[in-house]
Kinemage of the C-alpha trace (Angstrom):
@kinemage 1
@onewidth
@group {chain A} dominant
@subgroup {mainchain}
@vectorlist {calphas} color= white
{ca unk a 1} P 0.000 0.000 0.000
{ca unk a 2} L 1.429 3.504 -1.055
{ca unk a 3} L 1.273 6.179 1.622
{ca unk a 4} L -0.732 9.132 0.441
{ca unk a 5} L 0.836 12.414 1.986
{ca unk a 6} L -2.127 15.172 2.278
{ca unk a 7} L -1.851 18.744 2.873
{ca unk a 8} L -2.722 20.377 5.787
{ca unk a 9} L -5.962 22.445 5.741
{ca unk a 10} L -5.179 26.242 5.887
{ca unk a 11} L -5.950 27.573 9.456
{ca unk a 12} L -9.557 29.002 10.026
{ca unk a 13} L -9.216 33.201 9.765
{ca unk a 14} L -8.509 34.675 13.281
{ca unk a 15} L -11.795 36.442 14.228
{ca unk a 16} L -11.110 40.668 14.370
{ca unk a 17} L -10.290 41.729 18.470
{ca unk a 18} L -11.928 44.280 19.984
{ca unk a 19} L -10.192 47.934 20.416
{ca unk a 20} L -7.251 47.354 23.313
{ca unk a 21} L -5.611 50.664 24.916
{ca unk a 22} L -2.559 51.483 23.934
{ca unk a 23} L 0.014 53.684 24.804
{ca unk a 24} L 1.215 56.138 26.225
{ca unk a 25} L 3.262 56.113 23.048
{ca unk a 26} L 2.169 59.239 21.850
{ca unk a 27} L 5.061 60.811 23.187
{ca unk a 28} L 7.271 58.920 20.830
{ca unk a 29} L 5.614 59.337 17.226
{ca unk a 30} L 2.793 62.157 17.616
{ca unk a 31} L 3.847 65.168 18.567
{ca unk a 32} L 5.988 67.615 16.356
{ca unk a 33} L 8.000 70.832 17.067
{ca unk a 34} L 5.959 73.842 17.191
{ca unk a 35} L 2.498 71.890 17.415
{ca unk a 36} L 1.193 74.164 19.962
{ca unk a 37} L 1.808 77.172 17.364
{ca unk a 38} L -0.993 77.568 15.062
{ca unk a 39} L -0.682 81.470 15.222
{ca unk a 40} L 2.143 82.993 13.651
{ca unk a 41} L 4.627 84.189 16.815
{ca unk a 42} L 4.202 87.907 17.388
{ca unk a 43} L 0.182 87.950 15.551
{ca unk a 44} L -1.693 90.605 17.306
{ca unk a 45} L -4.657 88.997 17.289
{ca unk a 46} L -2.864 85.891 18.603
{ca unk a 47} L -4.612 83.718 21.594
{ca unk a 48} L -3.652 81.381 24.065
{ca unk a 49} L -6.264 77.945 24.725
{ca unk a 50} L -4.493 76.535 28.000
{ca unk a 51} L -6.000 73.822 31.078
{ca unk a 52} L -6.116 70.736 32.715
{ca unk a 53} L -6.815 67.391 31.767
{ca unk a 54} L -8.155 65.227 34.290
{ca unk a 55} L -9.256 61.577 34.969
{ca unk a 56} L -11.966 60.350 36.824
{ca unk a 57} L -10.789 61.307 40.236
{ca unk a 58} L -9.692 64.666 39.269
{ca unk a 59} L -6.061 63.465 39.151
{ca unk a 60} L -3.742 64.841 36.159
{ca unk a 61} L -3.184 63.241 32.704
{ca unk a 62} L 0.181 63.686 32.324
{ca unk a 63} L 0.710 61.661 28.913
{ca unk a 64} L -2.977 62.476 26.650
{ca unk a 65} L -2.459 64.128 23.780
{ca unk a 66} L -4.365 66.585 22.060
{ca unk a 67} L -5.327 67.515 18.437
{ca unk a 68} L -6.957 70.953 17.914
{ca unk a 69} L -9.440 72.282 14.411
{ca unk a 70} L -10.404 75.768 13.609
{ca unk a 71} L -11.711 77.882 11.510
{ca unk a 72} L -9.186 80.731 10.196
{ca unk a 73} L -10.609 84.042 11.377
{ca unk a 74} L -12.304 84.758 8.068
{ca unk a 75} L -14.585 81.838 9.025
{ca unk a 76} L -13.002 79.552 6.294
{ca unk a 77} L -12.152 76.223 7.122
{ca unk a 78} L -9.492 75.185 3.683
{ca unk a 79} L -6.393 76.067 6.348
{ca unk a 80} L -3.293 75.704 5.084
{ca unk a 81} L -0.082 72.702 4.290
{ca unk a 82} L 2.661 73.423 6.690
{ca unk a 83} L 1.953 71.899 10.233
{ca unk a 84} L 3.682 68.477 9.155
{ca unk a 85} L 5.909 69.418 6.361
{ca unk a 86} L 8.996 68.102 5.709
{ca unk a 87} L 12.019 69.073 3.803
{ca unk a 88} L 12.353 67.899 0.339
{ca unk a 89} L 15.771 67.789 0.288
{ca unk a 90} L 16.847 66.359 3.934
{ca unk a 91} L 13.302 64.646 4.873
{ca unk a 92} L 13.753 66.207 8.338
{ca unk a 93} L 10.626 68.192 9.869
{ca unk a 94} L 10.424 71.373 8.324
{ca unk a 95} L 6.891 72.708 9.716
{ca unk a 96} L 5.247 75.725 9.050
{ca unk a 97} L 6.517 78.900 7.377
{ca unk a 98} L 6.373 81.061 10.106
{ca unk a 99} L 3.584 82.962 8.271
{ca unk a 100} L 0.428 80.691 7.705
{ca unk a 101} L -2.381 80.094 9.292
{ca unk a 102} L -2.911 76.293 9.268
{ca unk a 103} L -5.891 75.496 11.476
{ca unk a 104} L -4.430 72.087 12.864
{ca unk a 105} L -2.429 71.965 16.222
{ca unk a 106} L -1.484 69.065 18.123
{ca unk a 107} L -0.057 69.318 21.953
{ca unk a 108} L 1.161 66.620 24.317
{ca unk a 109} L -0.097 67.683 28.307
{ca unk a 110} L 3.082 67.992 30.794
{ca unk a 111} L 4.031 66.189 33.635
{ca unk a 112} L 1.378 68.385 35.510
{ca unk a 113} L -1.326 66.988 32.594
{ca unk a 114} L -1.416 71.231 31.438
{ca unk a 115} L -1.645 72.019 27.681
{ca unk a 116} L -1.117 75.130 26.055
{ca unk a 117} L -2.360 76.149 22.343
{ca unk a 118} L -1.298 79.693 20.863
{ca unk a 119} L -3.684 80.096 17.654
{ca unk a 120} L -6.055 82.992 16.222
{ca unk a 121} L -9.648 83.527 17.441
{ca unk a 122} L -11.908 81.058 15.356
{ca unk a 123} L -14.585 82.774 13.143
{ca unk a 124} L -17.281 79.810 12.785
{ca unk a 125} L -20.321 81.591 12.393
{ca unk a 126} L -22.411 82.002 15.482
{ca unk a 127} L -20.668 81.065 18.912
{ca unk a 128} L -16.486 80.675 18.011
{ca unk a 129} L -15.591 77.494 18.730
{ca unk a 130} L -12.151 74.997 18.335
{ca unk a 131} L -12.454 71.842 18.148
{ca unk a 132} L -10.776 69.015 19.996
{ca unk a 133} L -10.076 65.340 19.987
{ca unk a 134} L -8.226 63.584 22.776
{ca unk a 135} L -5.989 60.759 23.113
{ca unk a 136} L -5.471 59.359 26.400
{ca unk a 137} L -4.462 56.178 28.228
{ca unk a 138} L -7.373 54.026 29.365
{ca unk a 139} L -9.342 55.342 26.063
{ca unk a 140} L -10.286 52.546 23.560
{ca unk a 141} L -11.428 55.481 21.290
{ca unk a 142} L -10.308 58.768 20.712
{ca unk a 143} L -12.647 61.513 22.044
{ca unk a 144} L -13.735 64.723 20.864
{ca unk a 145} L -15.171 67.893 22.157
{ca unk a 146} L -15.197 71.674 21.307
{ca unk a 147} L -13.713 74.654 23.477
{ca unk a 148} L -16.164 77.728 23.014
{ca unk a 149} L -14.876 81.191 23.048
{ca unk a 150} L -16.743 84.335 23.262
{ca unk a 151} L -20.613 84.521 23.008
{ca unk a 152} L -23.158 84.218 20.333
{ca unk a 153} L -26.032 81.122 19.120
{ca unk a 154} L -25.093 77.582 18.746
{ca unk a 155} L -27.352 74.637 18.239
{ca unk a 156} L -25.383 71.826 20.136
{ca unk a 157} L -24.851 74.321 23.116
{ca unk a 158} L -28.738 75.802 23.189
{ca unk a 159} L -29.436 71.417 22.993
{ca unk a 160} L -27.687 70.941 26.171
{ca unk a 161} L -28.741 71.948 29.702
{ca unk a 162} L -27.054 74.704 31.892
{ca unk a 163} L -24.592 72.392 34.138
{ca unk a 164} L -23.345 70.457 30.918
{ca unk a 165} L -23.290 73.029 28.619
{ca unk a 166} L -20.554 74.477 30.982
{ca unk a 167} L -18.107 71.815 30.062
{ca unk a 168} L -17.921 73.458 26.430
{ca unk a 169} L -17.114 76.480 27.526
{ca unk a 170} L -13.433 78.296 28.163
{ca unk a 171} L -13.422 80.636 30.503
{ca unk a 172} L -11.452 83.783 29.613
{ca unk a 173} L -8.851 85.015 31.652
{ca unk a 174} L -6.418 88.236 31.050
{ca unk a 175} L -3.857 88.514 28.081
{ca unk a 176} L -6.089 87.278 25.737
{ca unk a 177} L -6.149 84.034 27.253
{ca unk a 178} L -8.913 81.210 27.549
{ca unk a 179} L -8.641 78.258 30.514
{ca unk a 180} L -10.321 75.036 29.046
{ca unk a 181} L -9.889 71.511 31.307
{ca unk a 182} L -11.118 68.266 30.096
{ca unk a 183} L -13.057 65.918 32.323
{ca unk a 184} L -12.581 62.845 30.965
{ca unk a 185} L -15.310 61.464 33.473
{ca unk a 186} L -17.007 61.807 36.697
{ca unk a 187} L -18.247 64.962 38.426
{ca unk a 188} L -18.632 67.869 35.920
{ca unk a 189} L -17.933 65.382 32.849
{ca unk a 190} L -16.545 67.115 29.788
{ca unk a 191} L -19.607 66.983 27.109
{ca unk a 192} L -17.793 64.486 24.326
{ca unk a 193} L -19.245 64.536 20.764
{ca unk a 194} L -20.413 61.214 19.007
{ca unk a 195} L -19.640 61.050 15.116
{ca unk a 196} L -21.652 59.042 13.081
């Protein structure tokens, strides 16, 4: 009798895993020089976004990162290359011209879980706003959430009631400045947006 050799069946697909946290690497790959610089140094009209962000107990975040939308103050929303350039002749960062208005920021928190954004005032129409997604450790997702500025109609805030519409809003503070902390849960919960 001959001895028939057979092949092995292929394995069965691995079934997809659910999300898993990860991180905090974002320390090593995310952030760039200058992220926190969306407004050209010395603009007039130039603003500072700074806070907290905070877990569940109120305790500091010191490795979340941070990514930061806007609308140029003209209200437009095309922004401009330049916030992740690189050189074409060394491939080294190169960032933005120094001039530009890009309307993308992204900021690592400190060891004290403090960010700080320098940009111009956002001209959405109705209530200014910037908006904001976070990266943290514990997240399975990425969050986001909008910092309003100044005063004026908006449909998600008039939606919300008093105590949570609250969590949208920056309070300003001298020197053109405008102190924004993120709740990432418990007491006074930061209001996070759900995207389709």
């Amino acid at each position: 009798m001959t001895a028939v050799e057979s092949t092995p069946a292929p394995p069965a697909p691995l079934p997809p895993t659910p999300s898993h946290t990860v991180g905090p690497f974002y320390g090593y790959a995310l952030p760039f020089p200058g992220g926190e610089r969306i407004a050209p140094d010395g603009h007039p009209e130039r603003i500072t976004l700074h806070g907290y962000v905070l877990d569940g107990a109120g305790e500091p975040v010191p490795d979340a990162l941070l990514e930061f939308w806007q609308a140029a103050p003209d209200g437009s929303l095309a922004g401009a290359p330049g916030s992740l350039r690189r050189d074409p002749v060394t491939g080294g960062y190169l960032g933005r011209d120094g001039t530009g208005f890009t309307g993308f920021g992204r900021v690592a928190t400190d060891a004290d879980g403090h960010y700080a954004l320098h940009t111009l005032p956002p001209g959405n129409p109705g209530r200014p706003h910037i908006s904001v997604c976070v990266f943290a450790r514990g997240l399975l997702h990425h969050l986001y959430t909008r910092a309003y500025l100044g005063d004026g109609p908006d449909p998600l805030l008039d939606r919300l009631p008093a105590d949570r519409r609250a969590t949208l809003i920056a309070a300003e503070e001298p020197h053109r400045t405008h102190r924004f902390d993120i709740r990432l849960q418990g007491e006074c919960e930061t209001v996070f947006l759900e995207f389709p």
